[in-house]
C-alpha positions as CSV (number, residue, x, y, z in Angstrom):
1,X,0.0,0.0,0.0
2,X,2.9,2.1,0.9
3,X,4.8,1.4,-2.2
4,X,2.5,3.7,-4.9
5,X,2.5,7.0,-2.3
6,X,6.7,6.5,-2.5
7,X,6.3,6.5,-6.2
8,X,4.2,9.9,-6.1
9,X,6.6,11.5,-3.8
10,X,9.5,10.3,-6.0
11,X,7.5,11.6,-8.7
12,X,7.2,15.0,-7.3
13,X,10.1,15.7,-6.2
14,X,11.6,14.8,-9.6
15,X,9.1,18.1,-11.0
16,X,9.9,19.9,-8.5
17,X,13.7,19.6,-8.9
18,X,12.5,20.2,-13.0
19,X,10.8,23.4,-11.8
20,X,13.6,24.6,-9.4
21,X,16.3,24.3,-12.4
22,X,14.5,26.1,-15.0
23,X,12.8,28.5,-12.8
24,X,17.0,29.4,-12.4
25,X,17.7,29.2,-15.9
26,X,15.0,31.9,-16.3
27,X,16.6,33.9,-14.1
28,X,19.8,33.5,-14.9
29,X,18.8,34.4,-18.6
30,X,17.4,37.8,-17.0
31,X,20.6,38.3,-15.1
32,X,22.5,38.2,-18.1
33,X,20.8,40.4,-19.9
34,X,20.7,43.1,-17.7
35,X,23.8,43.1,-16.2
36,X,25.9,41.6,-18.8
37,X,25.7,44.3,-21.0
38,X,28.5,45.9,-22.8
39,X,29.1,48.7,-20.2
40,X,29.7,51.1,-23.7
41,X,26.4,51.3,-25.1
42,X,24.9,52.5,-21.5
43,X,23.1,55.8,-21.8
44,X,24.6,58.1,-21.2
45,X,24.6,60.6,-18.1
46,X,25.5,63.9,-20.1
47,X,21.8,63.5,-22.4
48,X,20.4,66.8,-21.3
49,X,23.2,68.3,-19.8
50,X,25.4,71.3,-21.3
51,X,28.1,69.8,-23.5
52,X,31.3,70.0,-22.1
53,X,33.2,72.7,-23.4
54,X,37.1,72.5,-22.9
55,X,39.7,72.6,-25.4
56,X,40.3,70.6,-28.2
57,X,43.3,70.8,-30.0
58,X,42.7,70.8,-34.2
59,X,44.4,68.1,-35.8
60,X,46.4,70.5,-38.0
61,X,48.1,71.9,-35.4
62,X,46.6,75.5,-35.8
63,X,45.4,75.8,-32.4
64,X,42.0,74.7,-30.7
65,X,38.3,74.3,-30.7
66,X,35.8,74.8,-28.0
67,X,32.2,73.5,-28.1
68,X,30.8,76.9,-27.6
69,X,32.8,78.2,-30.8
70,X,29.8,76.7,-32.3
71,X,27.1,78.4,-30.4
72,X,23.7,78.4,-32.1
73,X,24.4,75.2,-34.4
74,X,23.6,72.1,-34.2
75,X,26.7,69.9,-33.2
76,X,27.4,66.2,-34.5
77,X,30.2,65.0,-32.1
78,X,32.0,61.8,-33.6
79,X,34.5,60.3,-31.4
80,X,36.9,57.8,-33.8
81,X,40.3,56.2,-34.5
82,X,41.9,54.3,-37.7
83,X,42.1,51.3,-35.8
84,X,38.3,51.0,-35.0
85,X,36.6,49.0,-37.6
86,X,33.3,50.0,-37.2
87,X,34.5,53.6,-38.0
88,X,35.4,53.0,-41.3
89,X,31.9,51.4,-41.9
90,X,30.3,54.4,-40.8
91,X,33.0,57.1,-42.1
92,X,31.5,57.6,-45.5
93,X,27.4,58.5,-44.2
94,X,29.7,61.0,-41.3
95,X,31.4,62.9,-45.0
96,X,27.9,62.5,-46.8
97,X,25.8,64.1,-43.8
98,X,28.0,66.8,-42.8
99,X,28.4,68.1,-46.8
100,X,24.5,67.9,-46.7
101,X,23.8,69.8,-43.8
102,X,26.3,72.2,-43.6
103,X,23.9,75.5,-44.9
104,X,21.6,74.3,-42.2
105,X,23.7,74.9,-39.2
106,X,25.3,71.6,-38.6
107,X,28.6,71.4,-37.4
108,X,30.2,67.5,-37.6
109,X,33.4,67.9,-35.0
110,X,35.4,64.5,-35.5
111,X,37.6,63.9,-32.1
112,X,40.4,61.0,-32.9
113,X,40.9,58.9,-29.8
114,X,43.7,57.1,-28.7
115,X,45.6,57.1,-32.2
116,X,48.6,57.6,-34.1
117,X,48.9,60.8,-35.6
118,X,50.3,59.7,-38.6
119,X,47.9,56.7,-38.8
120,X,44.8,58.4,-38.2
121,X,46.4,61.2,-41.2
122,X,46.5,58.2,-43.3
123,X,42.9,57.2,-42.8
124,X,41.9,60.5,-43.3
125,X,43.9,60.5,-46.9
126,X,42.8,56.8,-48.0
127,X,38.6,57.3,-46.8
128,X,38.5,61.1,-47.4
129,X,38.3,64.2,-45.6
130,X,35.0,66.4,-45.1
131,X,35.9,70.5,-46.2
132,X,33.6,70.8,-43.5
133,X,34.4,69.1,-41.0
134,X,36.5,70.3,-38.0
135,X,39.1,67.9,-37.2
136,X,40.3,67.3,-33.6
137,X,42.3,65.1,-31.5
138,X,41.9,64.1,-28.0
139,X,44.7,64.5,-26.5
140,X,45.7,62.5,-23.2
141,X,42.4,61.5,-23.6
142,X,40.8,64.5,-22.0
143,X,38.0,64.8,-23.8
144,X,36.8,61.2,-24.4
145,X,36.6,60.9,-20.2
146,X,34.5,64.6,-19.9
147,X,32.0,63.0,-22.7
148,X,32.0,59.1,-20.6
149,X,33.3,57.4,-23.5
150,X,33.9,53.5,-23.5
151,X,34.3,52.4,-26.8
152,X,34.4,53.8,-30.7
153,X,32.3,55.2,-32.6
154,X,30.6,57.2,-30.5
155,X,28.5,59.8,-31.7
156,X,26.6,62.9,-29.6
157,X,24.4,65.6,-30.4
158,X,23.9,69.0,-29.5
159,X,21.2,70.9,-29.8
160,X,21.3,75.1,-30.7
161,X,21.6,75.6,-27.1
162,X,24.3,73.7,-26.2
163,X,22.9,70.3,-24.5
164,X,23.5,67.1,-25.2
165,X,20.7,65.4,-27.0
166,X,21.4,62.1,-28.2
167,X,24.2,59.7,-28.5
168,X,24.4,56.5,-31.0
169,X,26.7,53.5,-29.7
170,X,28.4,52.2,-32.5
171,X,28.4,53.0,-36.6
172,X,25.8,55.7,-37.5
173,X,23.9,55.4,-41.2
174,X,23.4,58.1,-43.5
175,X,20.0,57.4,-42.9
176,X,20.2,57.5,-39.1
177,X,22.1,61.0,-39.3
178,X,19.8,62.6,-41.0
179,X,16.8,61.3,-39.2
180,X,18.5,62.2,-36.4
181,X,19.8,65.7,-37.2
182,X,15.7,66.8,-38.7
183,X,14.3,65.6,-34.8
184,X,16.8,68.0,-33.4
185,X,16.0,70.7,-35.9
186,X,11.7,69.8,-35.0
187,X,12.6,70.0,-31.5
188,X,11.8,66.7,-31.1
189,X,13.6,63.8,-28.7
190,X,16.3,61.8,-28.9
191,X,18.5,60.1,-26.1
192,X,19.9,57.2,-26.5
193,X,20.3,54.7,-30.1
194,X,22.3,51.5,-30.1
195,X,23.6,50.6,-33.8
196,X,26.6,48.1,-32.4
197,X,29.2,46.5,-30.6
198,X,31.5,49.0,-29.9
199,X,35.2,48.6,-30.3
200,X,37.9,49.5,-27.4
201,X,42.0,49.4,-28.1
């Protein structure tokens, strides 16, 4: 008589130890996925803040650049390198859009990170170089930490007033840019857009 109830029992506990295990594989799943995360396509803390507005030194040498030199445009702040992949993908919508929008008020300011000078003149010679386009370097890395960057591309953008307004992680699209750049001009929000992995040296 006793022999059946064992068999339930066993039975149970067999569904229960089912239950336990994927009840944890759930949650390890969720785990994962929140905090395994690339740390470099987090928002980031600066949308809706002033830009920050230190010195950037040109890449020609002639002196340097602050953000509010550009007061009253729109600003498209690319941070790249020649040794980040995913910035040559992206390197030929970054000459398209700034040529496009450059009688609207759009400035594109391109900050090289963590390079060789003569390597990132190179890229610049092979892929092209914008007329309209001011070219910077980050030196010491500086700039890179006052914007919270963790990985190229990285791309921000300022509104006419001087805050930060959206950020892409990763390569931007023509497409994207331009999207972009018309909900800035409507007024309209941004914040954060993930396009990629992004790349660190």
């Amino acid at each position: 008589m006793t022999e059946p109830h064992a068999k339930d029992r066993g039975s149970r506990m067999v569904w229960a130890v089912i239950a336990a295990g994927l009840a944890f594989f759930v949650l390890a799943v969720m785990f994962a996925g929140r905090f395994g995360t690339d740390p470099a396509i987090s928002s980031s803390p600066l949308i809706n803040k002033p830009a920050p507005d230190s010195q950037i030194a040109l890449m020609d040498g002639s002196g340097s650049i602050t953000m509010s030199d550009y007061a009253g445009d729109i600003l498209v702040v690319n941070f790249w390198a020649s040794w980040c992949l995913s910035c040559r993908l992206e390197h030929p919508a970054l000459l398209q859009a700034a040529e496009a929008y450059a009688d609207f008020g759009v400035t594109f300011i391109a900050i090289n990170y963590q390079d060789n000078p003569g390597s990132a003149e190179a890229y610049l010679v092979e892929l092209g170089r914008s007329a309209v386009t001011v070219y910077t370097v980050d030196e010491n890395s500086r700039t890179a930490f006052e914007w919270g960057v963790l990985g190229l591309p990285e791309t921000f953008f300022v509104d006419r007033d001087g805050i930060v307004v959206g950020k892409v992680s990763g390569p931007v699209s023509y497409g994207l840019l331009s999207q972009t750049i018309d909900r800035i001009i409507l007024g309209q929000i941004i914040g954060d857009i993930e396009t990629g992995d992004v790349e660190n040296r």
